[in-house]
N, C-alpha and C positions, 0 to 999 in steps of 0.2 A: 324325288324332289318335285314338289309342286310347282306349275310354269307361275311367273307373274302374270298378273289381270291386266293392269290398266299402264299405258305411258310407254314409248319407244324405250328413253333411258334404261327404265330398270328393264325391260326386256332383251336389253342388248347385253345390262353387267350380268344378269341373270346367265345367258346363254355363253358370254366368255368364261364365268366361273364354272359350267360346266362343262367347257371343251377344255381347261386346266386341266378338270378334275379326273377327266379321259385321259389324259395324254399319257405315253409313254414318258418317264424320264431315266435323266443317269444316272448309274448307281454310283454314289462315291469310294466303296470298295473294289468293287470290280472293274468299274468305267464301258460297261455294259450299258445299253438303252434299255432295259428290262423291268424300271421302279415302277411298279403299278398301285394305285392305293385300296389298301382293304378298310380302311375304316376312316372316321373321322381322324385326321391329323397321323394316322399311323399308314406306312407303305413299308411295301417289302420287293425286294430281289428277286424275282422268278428264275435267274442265272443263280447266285451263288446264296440264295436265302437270308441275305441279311435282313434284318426289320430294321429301320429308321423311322423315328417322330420327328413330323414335320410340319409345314403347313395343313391347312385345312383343306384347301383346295387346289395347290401347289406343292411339289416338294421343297422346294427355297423358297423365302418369305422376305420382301423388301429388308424388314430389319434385321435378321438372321445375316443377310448378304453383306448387309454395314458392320454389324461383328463383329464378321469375319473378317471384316477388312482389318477392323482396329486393333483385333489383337496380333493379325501380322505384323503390321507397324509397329505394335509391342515388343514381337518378338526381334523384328530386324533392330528393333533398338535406338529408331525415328524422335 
């Protein structure tokens, strides 16, 4: 990924979208720290090998996260 040129701003979102994109996260099968991403929007399980699509730069995605919220409400029958 190419750095940005010019401006603090975008050099800061720049630099937080790639320490996301590092990060270790949870796996929602296992509950393991082990999700690492292999490609755009796709990460995998290095513990128990599961593949999940996700975000681009993160594994959960603000709207992904609302959802999830909504359709528990659904199901608890809110």
């Amino acid at each position: 990924m190419k750095s940005p040129r010019y401006g603090r701003r975008i050099r800061k979102l720049a630099g937080a979208a790639t320490k996301k994109k590092k990060d270790s996260y949870e796996c929602p099968k296992c509950g393991k720290k082990s999700v690492k991403r292999i490609s755009y929007a796709l990460w995998k399980c290095n513990s128990c090998g599961a593949k999940i699509a996700g975000g681009a730069y993160s594994l959960n995605t603000p709207v992904g996260n609302s959802a999830k919220r909504m359709l528990a409400k659904e199901e608890a029958g809110e």
